[in-house]
TORDO-296899 format. One record per residue (C-alpha): residue in three letters; y, z, x. Coordinates in steps of 0.25 Angstrom, whole numbers. Each point is the difference from the previous one (the first is absolute). Example, Ala and Ser with C-alpha at 12.3 -4.5 7.8 and 13.67 -1.06 7.14 Angstrom:
! TORDO-296899
ALA	-18	31	49
SER	14	-2	6
END
This chain:
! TORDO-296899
UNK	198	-352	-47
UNK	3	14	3
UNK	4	3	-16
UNK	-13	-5	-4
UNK	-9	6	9
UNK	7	14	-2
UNK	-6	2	-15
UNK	-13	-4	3
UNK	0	9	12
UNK	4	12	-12
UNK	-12	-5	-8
UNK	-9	0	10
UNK	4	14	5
UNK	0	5	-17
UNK	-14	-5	-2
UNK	-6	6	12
UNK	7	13	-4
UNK	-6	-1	-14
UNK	-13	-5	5
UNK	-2	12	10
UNK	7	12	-12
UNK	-10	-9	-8
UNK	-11	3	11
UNK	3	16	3
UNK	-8	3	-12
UNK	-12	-8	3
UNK	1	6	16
UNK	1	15	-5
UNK	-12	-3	-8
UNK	-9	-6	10
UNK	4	11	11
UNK	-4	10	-12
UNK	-12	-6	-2
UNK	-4	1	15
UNK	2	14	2
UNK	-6	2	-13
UNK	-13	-7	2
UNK	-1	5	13
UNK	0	13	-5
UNK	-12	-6	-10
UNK	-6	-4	11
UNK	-1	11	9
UNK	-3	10	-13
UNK	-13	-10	-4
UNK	-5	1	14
UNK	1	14	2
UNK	-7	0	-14
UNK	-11	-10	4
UNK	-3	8	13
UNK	-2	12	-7
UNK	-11	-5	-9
UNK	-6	-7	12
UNK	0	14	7
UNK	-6	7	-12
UNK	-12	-10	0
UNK	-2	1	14
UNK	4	-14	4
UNK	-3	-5	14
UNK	12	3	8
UNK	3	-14	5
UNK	-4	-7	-13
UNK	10	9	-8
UNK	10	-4	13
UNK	-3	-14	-2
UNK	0	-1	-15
UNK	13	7	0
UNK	7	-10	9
UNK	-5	-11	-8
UNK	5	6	-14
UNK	15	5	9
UNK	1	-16	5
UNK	-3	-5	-14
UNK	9	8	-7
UNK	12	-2	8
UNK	-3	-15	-1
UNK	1	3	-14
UNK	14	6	0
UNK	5	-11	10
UNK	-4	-11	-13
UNK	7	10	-9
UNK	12	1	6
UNK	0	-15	5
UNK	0	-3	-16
UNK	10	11	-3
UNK	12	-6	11
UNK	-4	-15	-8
UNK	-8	-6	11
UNK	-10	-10	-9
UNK	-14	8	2
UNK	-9	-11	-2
UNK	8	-9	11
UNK	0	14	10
UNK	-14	1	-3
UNK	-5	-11	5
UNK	8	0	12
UNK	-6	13	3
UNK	-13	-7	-1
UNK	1	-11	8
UNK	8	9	10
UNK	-14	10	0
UNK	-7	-14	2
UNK	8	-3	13
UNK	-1	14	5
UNK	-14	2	-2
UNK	-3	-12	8
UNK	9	3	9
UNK	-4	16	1
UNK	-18	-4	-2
UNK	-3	11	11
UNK	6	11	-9
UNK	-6	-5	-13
UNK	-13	1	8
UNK	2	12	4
UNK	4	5	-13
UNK	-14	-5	-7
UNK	-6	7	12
UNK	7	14	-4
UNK	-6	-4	-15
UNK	-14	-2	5
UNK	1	13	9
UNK	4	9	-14
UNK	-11	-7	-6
UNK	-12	1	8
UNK	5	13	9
UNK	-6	-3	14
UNK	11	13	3
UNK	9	9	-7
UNK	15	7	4
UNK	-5	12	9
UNK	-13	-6	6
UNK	-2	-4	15
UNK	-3	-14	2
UNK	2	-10	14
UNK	2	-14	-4
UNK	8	-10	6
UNK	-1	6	13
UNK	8	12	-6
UNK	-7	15	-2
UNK	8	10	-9
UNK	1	6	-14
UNK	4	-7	-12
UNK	13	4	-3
UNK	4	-9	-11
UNK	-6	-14	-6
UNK	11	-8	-4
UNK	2	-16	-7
UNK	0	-6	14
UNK	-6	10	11
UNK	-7	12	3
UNK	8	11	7
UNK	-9	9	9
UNK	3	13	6
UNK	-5	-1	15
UNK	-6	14	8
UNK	13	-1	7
UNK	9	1	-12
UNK	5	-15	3
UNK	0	-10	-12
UNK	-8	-12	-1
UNK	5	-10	-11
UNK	-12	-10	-2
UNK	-1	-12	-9
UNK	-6	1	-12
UNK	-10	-15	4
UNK	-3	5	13
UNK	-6	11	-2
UNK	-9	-4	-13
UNK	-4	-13	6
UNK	-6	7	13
UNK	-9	12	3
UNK	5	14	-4
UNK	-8	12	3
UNK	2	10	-8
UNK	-1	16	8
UNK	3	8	-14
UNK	-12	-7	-9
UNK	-10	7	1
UNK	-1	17	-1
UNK	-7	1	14
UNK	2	-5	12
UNK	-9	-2	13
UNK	5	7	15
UNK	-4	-9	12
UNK	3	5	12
UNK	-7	-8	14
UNK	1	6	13
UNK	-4	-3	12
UNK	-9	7	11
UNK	-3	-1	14
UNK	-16	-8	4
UNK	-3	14	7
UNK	4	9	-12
UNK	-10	5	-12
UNK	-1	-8	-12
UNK	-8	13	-5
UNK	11	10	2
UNK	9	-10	-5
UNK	-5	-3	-13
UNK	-1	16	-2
UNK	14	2	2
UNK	5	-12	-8
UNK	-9	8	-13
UNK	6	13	4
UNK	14	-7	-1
UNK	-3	-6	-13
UNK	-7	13	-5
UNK	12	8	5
UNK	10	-10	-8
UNK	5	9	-11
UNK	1	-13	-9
UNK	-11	-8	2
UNK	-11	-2	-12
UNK	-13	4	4
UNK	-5	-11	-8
UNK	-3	-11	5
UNK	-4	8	12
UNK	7	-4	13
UNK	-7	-10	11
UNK	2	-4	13
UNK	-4	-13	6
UNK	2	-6	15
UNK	6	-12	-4
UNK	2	-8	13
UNK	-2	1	15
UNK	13	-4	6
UNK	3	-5	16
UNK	4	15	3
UNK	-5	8	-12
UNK	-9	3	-11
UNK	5	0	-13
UNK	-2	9	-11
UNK	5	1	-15
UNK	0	13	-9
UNK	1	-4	-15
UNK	2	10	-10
UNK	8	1	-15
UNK	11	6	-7
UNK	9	-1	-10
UNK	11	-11	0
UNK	12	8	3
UNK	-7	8	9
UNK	-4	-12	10
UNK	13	0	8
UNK	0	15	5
UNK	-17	0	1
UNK	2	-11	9
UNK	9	5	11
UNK	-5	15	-3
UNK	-12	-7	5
UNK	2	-5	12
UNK	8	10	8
UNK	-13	8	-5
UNK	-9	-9	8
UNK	9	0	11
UNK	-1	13	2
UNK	-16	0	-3
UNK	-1	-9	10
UNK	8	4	10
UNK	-8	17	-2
UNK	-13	-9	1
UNK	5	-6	13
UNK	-1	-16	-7
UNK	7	-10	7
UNK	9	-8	-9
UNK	0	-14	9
UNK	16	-4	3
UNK	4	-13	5
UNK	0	2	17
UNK	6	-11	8
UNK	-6	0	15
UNK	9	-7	14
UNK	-5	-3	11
UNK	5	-2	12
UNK	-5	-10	13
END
């Protein structure tokens, strides 16, 4: 038994020797091929980003178109070299599909967020670098990507958002428009002078280096409260000037108020004692 198993064990060991010398070429040429189309690859996406560059492209539509076309391409390559090693293609390729099938059904959330991230290149309700609040997240976009939004928060912290969350909900949008409306409401005691008030709140506005005369500050009383009146000053400036107008503006109206002898109202609690 021993005599007779022994030459086949031989013959088995020869042909996987020849197989594998048989194979080494086949290996060489497919490892050559990858590192060789990865170098394609990276040489047509630099290319393709600078033409997009030169035609002034969107920023997250020149991301996202460049994602795409990276993905496709090294999909590409795989089947290359899948038919290169001897693997049938056809056969692979349709395993590949029913494999994208399952993982599409099981992974809907993510292909839903991926056509939401299409529909916000398309129609643009924001662009990387303006200041949106949506899904109960306030920051600036940072980058637009297939499957979520990454917005930079005042903080300097990182919010990752879903690309269906924040399309399918409300999304204000700080950065659209060139100008921007400071409302500042403060509150003064029953016994204080709406008169003198609304004078200071003009001067504080007209003193605001970067205000726009036009439209012309107003102030309104806007509600009498259980312990204080109420009183708005609006006035306009330009977008990236609301932040430092804003609090500029109220420690001047402190201070206003404080040279006028204005009570600002503070929440007092009284005990009594039996």
């Amino acid at each position: 038994m021993n005599e007779i198993s022994k030459p086949n064990i031989e013959k088995l060991f020869n042909d996987w020797v020849t197989g594998l010398l048989n194979f080494i070429p086949t290996l060489v040429g497919a490892i050559a091929l990858y590192f060789a189309g990865k170098y394609i690859i990276r040489f047509i996406i630099r290319f393709l980003k600078r033409i997009m560059e030169r035609r002034e492209v969107d920023l997250a539509m020149r991301n996202f178109l460049l994602q795409v076309v990276r993905w496709v391409l090294y999909i590409a390559l795989f089947l290359m070299i899948v038919q290169i090693i001897g693997l049938p293609a056809t056969q692979f390729i349709a395993i590949l599909t029913s494999a994208f099938v399952a993982v599409g059904l099981a992974l809907q959330g993510s292909l839903s967020n991926f056509a939401s991230g299409i529909m916000i290149l398309v129609f643009k309700p924001f662009k990387v670098g303006d200041t949106i609040e949506g899904n109960g997240q306030k920051g600036t976009v940072k980058n637009i990507g297939l499957f979520a939004t990454v917005l930079n928060k005042p903080d300097n912290e990182e919010a990752i958002i879903p690309n269906t969350q924040l399309f399918s909900n409300s999304i204000i949008n700080y950065s659209r428009e060139e100008k921007r409306r400071v409302h500042l409401l403060v509150g003064i005691g029953y016994n204080s002078s709406i008169e003198k008030a609304r004078d200071i709140l003009l001067e504080v506005a007209r003193n605001e280096p970067k205000a726009l005369a036009e439209p012309a500050p107003v102030v309104y009383v806007e509600e009498l409260a259980d312990s204080s009146v109420n009183i708005s000053l609006r006035y306009w400036c330009l977008n990236s000037d609301r932040g430092e107008c804003y609090f500029r503006s109220l420690e001047a109206i402190k201070k206003g108020f404080d040279a006028a002898g204005i009570e600002i109202p503070f929440p007092q609690v009284q005990v009594h004692r039996d």
